[in-house]
C-alpha positions as CSV (number, residue, x, y, z in Angstrom):
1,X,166.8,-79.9,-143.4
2,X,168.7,-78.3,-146.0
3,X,167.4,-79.7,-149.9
4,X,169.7,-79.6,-153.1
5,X,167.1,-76.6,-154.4
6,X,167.9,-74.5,-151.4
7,X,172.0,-73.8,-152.1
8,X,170.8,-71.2,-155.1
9,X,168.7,-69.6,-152.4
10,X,172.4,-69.2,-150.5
11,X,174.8,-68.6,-153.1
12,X,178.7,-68.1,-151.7
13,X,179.3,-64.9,-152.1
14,X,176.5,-63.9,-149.5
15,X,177.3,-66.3,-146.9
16,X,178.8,-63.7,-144.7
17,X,175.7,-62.0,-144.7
18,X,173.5,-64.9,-143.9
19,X,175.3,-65.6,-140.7
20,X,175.4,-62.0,-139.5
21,X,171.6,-62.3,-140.3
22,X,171.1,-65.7,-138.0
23,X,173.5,-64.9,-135.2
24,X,171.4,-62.9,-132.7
25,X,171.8,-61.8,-129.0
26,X,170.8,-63.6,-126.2
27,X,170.9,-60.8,-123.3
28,X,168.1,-62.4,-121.0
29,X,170.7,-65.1,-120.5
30,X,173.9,-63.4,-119.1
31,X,171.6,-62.2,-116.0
32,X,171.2,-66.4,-114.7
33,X,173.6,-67.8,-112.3
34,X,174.4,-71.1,-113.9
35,X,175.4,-74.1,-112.8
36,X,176.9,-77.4,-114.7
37,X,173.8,-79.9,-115.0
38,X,174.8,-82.2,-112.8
39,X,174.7,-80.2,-109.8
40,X,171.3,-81.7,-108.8
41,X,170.6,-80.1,-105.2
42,X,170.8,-76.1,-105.4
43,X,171.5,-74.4,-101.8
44,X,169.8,-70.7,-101.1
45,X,169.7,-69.5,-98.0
46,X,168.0,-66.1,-95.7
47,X,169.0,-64.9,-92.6
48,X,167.0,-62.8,-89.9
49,X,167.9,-61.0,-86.6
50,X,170.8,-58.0,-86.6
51,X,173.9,-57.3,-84.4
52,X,173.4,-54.6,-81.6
53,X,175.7,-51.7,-80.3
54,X,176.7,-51.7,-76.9
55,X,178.9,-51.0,-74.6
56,X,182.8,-52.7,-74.7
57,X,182.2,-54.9,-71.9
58,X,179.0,-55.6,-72.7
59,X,177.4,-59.5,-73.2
60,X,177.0,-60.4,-76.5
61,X,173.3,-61.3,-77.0
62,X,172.0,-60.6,-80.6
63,X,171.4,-64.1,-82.4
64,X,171.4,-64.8,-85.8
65,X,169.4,-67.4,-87.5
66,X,170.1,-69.0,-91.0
67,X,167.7,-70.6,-92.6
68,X,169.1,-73.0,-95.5
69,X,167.0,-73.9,-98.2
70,X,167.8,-76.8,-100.8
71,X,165.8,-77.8,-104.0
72,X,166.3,-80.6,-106.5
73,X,167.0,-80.1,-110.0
74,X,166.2,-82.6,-112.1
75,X,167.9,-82.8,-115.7
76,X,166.3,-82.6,-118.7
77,X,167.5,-82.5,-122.7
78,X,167.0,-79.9,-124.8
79,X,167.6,-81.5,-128.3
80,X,167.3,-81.1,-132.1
81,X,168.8,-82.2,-135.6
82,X,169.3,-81.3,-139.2
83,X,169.6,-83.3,-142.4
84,X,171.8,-81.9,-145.3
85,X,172.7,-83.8,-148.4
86,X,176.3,-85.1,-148.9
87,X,176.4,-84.2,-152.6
88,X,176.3,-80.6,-151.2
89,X,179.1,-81.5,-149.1
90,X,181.2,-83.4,-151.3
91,X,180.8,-80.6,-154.2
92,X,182.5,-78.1,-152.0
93,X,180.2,-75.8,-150.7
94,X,182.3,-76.4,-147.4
95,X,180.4,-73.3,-145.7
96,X,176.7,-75.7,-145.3
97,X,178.5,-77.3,-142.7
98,X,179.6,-74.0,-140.8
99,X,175.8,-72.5,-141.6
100,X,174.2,-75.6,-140.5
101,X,176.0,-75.6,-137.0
102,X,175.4,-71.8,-137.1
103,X,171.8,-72.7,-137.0
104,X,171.8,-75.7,-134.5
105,X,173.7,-73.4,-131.8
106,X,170.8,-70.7,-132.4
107,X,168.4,-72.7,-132.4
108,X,169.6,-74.2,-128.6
109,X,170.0,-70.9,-127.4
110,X,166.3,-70.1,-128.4
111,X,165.5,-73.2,-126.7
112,X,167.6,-72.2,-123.7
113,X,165.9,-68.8,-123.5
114,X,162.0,-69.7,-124.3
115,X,162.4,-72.8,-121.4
116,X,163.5,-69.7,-119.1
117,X,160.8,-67.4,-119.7
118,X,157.7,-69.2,-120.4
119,X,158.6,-73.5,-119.5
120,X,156.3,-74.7,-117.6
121,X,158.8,-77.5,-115.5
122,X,157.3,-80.5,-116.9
123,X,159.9,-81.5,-119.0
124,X,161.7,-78.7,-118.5
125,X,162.8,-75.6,-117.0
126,X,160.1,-73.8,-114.5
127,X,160.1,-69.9,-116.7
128,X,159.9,-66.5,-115.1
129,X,156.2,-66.3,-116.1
130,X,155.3,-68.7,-114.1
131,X,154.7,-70.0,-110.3
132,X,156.9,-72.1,-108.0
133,X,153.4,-73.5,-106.2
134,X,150.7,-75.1,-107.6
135,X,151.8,-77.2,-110.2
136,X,149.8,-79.9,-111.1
137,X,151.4,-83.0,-112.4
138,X,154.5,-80.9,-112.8
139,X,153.2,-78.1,-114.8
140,X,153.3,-75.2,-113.2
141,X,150.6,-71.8,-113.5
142,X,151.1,-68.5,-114.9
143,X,151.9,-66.1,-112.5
144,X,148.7,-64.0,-111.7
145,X,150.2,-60.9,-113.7
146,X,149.7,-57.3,-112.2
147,X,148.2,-54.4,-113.9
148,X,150.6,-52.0,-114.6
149,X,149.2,-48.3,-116.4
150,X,151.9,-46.4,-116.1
151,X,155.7,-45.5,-115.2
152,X,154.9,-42.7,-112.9
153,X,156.7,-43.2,-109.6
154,X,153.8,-43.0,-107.6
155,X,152.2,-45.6,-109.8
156,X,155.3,-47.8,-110.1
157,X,157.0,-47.6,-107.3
158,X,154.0,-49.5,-104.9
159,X,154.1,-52.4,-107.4
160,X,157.7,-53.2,-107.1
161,X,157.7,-53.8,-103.2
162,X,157.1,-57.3,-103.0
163,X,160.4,-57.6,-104.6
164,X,162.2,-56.0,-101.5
165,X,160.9,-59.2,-99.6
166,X,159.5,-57.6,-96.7
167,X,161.8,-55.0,-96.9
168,X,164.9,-57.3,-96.1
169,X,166.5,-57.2,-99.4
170,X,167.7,-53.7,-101.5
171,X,166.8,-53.7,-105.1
172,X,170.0,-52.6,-106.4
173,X,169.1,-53.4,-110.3
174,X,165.9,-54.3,-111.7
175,X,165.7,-55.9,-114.9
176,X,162.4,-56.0,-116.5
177,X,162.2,-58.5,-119.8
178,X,159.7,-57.7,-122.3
179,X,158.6,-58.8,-125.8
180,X,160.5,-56.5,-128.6
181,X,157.2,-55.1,-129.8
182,X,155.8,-53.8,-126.4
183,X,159.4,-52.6,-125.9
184,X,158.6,-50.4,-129.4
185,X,155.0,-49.4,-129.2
186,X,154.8,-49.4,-124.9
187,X,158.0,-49.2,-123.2
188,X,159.5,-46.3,-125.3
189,X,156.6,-44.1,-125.1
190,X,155.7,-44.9,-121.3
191,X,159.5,-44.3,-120.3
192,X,160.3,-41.1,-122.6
193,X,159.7,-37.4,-121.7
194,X,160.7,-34.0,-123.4
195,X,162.4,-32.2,-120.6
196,X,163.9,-28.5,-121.4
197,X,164.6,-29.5,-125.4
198,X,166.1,-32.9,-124.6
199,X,164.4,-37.0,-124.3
200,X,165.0,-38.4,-121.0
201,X,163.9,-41.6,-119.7
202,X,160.7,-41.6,-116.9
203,X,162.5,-44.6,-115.0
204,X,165.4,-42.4,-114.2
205,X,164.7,-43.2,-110.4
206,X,164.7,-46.2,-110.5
207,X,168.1,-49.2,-111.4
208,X,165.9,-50.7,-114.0
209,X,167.2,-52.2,-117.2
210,X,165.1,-53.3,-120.1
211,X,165.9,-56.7,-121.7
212,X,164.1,-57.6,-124.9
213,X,163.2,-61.8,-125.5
214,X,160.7,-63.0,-128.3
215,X,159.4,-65.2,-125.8
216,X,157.7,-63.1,-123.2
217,X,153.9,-62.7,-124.5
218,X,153.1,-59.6,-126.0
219,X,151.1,-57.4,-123.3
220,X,153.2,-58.7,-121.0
221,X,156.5,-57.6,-119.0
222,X,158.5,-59.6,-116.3
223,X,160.3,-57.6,-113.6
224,X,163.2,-60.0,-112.0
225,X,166.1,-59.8,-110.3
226,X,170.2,-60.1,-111.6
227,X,170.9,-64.3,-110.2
228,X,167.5,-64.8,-108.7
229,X,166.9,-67.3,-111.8
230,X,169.2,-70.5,-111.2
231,X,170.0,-72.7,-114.5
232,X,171.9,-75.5,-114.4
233,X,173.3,-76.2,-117.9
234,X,175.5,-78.5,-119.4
235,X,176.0,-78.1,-123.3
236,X,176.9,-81.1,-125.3
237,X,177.8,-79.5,-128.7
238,X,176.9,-80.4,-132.1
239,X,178.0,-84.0,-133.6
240,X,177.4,-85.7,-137.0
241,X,176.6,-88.9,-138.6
242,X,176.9,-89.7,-141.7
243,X,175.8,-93.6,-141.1
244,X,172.4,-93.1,-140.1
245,X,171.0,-92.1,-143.3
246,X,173.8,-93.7,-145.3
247,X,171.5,-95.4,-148.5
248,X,169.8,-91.6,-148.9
249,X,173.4,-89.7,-148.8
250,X,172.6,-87.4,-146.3
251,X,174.8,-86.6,-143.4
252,X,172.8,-86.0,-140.3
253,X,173.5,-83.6,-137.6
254,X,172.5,-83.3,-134.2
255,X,172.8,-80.8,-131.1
256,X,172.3,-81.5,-127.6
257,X,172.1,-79.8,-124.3
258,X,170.8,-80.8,-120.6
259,X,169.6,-78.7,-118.1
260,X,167.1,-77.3,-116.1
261,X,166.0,-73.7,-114.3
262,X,163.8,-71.6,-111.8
263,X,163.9,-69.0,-110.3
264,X,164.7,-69.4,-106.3
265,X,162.0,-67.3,-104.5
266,X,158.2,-66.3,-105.8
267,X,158.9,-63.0,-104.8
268,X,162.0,-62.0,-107.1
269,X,160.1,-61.8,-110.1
270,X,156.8,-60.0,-110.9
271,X,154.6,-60.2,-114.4
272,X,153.0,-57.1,-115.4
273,X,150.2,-56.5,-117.7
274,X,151.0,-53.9,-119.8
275,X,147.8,-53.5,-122.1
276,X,147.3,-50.7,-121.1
277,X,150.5,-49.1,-120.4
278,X,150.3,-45.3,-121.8
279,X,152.6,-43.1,-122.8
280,X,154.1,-41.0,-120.0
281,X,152.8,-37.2,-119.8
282,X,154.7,-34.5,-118.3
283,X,152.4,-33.1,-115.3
284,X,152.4,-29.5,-115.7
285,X,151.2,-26.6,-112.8
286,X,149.9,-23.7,-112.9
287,X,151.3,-21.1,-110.6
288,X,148.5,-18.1,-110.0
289,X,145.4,-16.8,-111.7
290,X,144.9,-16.5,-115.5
291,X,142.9,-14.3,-116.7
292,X,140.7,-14.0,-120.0
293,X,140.2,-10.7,-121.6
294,X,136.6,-10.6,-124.3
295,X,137.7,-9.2,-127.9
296,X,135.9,-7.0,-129.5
């Protein structure tokens, strides 16, 4: 709630500021394949089996099976609110209202983003950290995270297979979320060489993009892929009352969303641990013999 003491802490003249200051970016998000909340069965489906070559008259014998998958989304809300006095209203200082909404829609996006990285489905949205099996009354597990030491191919590479399920499926972009300070102190230094006077990223072979949320856990790092994580989302907006506290002169304001999320398979996202994740180091070769010469 906003108090009468707080408006010199947010005089006029820097209210421009402020909301440049609250409004921030919510990347993870634009990578979901969404869904209005109300859509309660979601459809995925795999296929296996290929067409063959032959010859022009020849039988056509290669068979195709589709497996069709459905799972049931059940809605959930995703609420808050926000007391502000009328005097402050009725005074003038007609930019509370447009910083208090300012704050509600943050605030739902934040909710929005932690649900989809670290829920764990109870009342909620099932988050990339965590396992589709073995939930226990509706909670569902962390994902058993995998150690991860370094961003050298040959050490990189192996870990991201399981995310080719079986081989069936190109990884065309990998997108790998990770806590802002790991992306500072970890990721930089793991991912950056000094090639021939220049700073070039170590991932280079790979389509990987890093995504920076406040929600993964520090020493952690989730590698997903684009759409794998379904959301289905339905955003009410922000409404106002100024009955409900009516005696105390304080208009009340509210925001509201329903919605729920998982991702679709197990095997299209991956935690890493990252505790130990060092800072990449150019491997260098020596070509012939060197020899040592004693001074005297």
């Amino acid at each position: 709630s906003i108090t009468v003491t707080d408006v010199n802490i947010f005089p006029e003249t820097t209210t421009n500021y402020v909301f440049e200051e609250i409004k921030t970016n919510h990347d993870l998000l634009k990578y979901f394949k969404t869904s209005p909340a109300g859509v309660t069965k979601w459809i995925t489906s795999e296929y296996t089996g290929k067409a063959i070559w032959g010859e022009l008259t020849a039988a056509i014998t290669a068979e195709i099976a589709a497996t069709i998958k459905g799972f049931d989304a059940e809605a959930y809300k995703l609420s808050g609110f926000m007391y502000v006095p009328m005097a402050l209203l009725e005074l003038g200082a007609e930019w509370i209202d447009r910083y208090v909404r300012t704050i509600l829609v943050e605030v739902l996006e934040d909710g929005i983003e932690e649900g989809a990285v670290i829920g764990t489905g109870a009342t909620g949205p099932v988050g990339l950290t965590k396992s589709l099996t073995g939930a226990v009354d509706g909670v569902h597990p962390d994902k058993t995270p995998v150690a991860l030491t370094s961003f050298a191919p040959n050490v990189l590479a192996p870990k991201l297979v399981s995310l080719t399920n079986g081989g069936k499926r190109k990884l065309k972009k990998i997108l790998c979320a990770v806590n802002p300070s790991d992306y500072l102190s970890k990721i930089i230094p793991a991912n950056t060489v000094f090639v021939n006077g220049v700073y070039q990223n170590v991932l280079s072979y790979l389509p990987v993009e890093f995504i920076e949320s406040a929600f993964v856990p520090v020493n952690k790092m989730v590698a997903f892929l684009p759409d794998s994580y379904q959301m289905g989302l339905t955003k009410v907006g922000i409404q106002y009352s100024d009955d409900f506290k009516f005696l105390d002169h304080i208009r009340t304001y509210r925001t509201v969303a329903y919605g729920n999320g998982r991702i679709v398979n197990d095997n299209m996202s991956i935690v890493f641990d990252i505790t130990n994740l060092v800072p990449f180091i150019q491997p260098v070769s020596v070509i012939g013999t060197v020899s040592t010469h004693e001074v005297v």
